[in-house]
N, C-alpha and C positions, 0 to 999 in steps of 0.2 A: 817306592821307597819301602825297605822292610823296616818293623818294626825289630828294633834289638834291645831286650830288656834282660835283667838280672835272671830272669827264667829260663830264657832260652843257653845264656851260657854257661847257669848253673847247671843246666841236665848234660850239657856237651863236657862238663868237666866231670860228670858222674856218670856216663858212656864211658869215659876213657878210664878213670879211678877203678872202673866194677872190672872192665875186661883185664887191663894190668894187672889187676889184685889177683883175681882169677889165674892167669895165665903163670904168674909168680909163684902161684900158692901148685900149681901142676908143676914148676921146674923145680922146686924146693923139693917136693915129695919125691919126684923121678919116679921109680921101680921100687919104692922103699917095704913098699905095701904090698908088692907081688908073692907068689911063691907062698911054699907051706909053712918055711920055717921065716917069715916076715919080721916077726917079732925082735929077733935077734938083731936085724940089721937096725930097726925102729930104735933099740937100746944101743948100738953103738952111735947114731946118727940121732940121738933124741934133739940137738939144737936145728938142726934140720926140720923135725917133724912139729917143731914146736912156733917157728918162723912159718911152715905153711898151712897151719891150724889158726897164725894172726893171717895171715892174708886171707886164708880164706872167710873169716870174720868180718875183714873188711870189703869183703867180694859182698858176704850177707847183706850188710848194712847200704850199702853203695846201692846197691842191684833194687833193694826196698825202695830208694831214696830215689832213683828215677823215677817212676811213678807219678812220690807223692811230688815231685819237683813239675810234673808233666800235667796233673791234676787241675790245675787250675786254668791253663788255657785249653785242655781241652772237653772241661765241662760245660763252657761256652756251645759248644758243637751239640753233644751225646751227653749230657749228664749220668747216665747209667754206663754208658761204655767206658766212661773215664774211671767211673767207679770199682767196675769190674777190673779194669786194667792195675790198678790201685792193689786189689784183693789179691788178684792172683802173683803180682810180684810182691806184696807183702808173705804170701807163702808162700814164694821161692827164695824169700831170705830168713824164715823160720827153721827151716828145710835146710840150707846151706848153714846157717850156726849149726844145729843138731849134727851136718856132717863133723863138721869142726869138732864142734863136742866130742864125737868120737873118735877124732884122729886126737885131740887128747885124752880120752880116756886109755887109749894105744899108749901110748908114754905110759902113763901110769901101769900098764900092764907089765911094760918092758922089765920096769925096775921091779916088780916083784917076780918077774920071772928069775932074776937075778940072782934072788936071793930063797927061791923055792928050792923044793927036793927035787927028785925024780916027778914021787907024787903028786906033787905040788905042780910040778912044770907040764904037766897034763892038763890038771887043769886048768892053768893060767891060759894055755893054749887052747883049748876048747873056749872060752871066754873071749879072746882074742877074734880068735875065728869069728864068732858071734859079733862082736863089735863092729870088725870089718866090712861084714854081710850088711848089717845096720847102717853103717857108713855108706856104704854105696847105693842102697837103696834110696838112702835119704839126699843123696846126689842126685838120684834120677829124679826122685819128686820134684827137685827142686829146677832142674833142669825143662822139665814136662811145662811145669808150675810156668815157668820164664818164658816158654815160646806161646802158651794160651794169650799169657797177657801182653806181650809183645805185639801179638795178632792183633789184638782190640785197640793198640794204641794205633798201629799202622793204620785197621782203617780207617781212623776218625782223622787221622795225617792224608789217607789219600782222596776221602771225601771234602774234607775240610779245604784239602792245599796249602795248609801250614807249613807243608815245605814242600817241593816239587812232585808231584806224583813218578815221573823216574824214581824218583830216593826210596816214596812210601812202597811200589811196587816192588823193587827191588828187595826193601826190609819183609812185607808178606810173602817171597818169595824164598828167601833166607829162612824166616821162619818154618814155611811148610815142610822143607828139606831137614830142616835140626828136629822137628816133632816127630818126624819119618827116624832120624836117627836114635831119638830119645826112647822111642818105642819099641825098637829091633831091640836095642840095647837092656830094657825091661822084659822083653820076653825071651832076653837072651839069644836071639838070633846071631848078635854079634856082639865083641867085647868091649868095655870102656876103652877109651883111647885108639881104641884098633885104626886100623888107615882107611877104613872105610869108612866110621862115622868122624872120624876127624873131618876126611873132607866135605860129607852132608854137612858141617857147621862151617866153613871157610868162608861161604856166600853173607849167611847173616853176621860174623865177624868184622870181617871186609864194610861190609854195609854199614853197621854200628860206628865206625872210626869213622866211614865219612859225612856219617848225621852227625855225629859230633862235633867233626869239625867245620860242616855247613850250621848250625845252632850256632859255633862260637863266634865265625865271621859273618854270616849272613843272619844270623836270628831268624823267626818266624815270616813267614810272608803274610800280607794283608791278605783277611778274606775276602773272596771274591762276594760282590752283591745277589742274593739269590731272585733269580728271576722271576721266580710265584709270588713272589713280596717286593717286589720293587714297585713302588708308587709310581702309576702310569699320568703322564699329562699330556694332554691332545695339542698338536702341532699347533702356534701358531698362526693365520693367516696374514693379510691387513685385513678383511675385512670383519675378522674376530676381533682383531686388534682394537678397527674402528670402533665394534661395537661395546668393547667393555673401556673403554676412551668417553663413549657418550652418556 
């Protein structure tokens, strides 16, 4: 029988909440950000940029909240790896507001681009520029930040068995593939969004939905008894039997 409690389906509802928000807050922006001259399309499309600067907020906040939702059955196991797991996606939702932060300070730029000079609109664009670079870097932390602690939760899931080792394997495998992509991505080997790290993340996406949706229907599985600790008792006989009889 598994145990299913308010834990297990509260993280499965904040798997799905983080990746949506996330994925929402990429279709909202599209291309808006690309290109030299970004800005301008940013001020014709500012409700656009403004809707995926909230999801992305709520990517933050969600993404933190797995974690702390995961915390407490798996400090049972690893007290220090739960902890860690904890830290490191509380910095990838610090990381993910500050992106946020700067896709609205982007708005803010637009409309004073608006209304700048020539002179003016140099600068604003130089500024801009600089925002954007900050923007995206603060994505990649926060991204880097996410597959660390991902990793720590997995393995105290695939030592533990709190949910099927297939699942936790499959989630550290997802992971080492996005860390692979997060990193090319950081030292610029390849571009955000490109078709090549899109699909390094496919695996841990995929993954993610269906720990979710094994958390919502199935909850946690019982830990197994560990062998070095289980209280041994000697077989037994009749004539043990006899003898603690007489």
């Amino acid at each position: 029988m598994r145990s299913r409690d308010v834990r297990a389906t509260t993280a499965g509802v904040l798997f799905i909440a983080a990746t949506a928000a996330s994925l929402l807050a990429t279709a909202f922006l599209g291309s808006l950000l690309d290109g030299s001259d970004f800005l301008a399309g940013v001020s014709l499309h500012q409700d656009r940029v403004l809707v995926a600067a909230f999801f992305q907020l709520v990517a933050a906040f969600t993404s933190a909240a797995i974690a702390i939702s995961l915390y407490p059955v798996l400090r049972r196991h690893t007290a220090g790896m739960a902890l860690g797991a904890v830290g490191f996606r509380l910095i990838e939702g610090v990381f993910y507001a500050l992106s946020a932060a700067g896709t609205l300070v982007l708005v803010a730029l637009s409309e004073q681009l608006a209304t700048a000079g020539t002179a003016g609109a140099f600068s604003v664009g130089t500024s801009a520029d600089a925002v954007r670079s900050f923007r995206d870097s603060a994505g990649v932390v926060g991204v880097l930040a996410f597959y660390i602690g991902a990793t720590i939760y997995y393995l105290v899931f695939y030592r533990s068995q709190l949910i099927p080792r297939w699942l936790s394997g499959w989630g550290l495998a997802g992971t080492a593939l996005g860390l692979v992509a997060g990193l090319l991505v950081m030292f610029r080997v390849t571009e955000t969004m490109s078709g090549f790290q899109v699909a390094l993340n496919i695996p841990i996406g995929v993954q993610e939905m269906v720990l979710a949706g094994w958390l919502i229907l199935k909850g946690f599985s019982p830990t197994p008894p560990d062998p070095a600790i289980v209280e041994w008792h000697p077989p037994v006989t009749p004539a043990s039997a006899a003898t603690s009889t007489s």
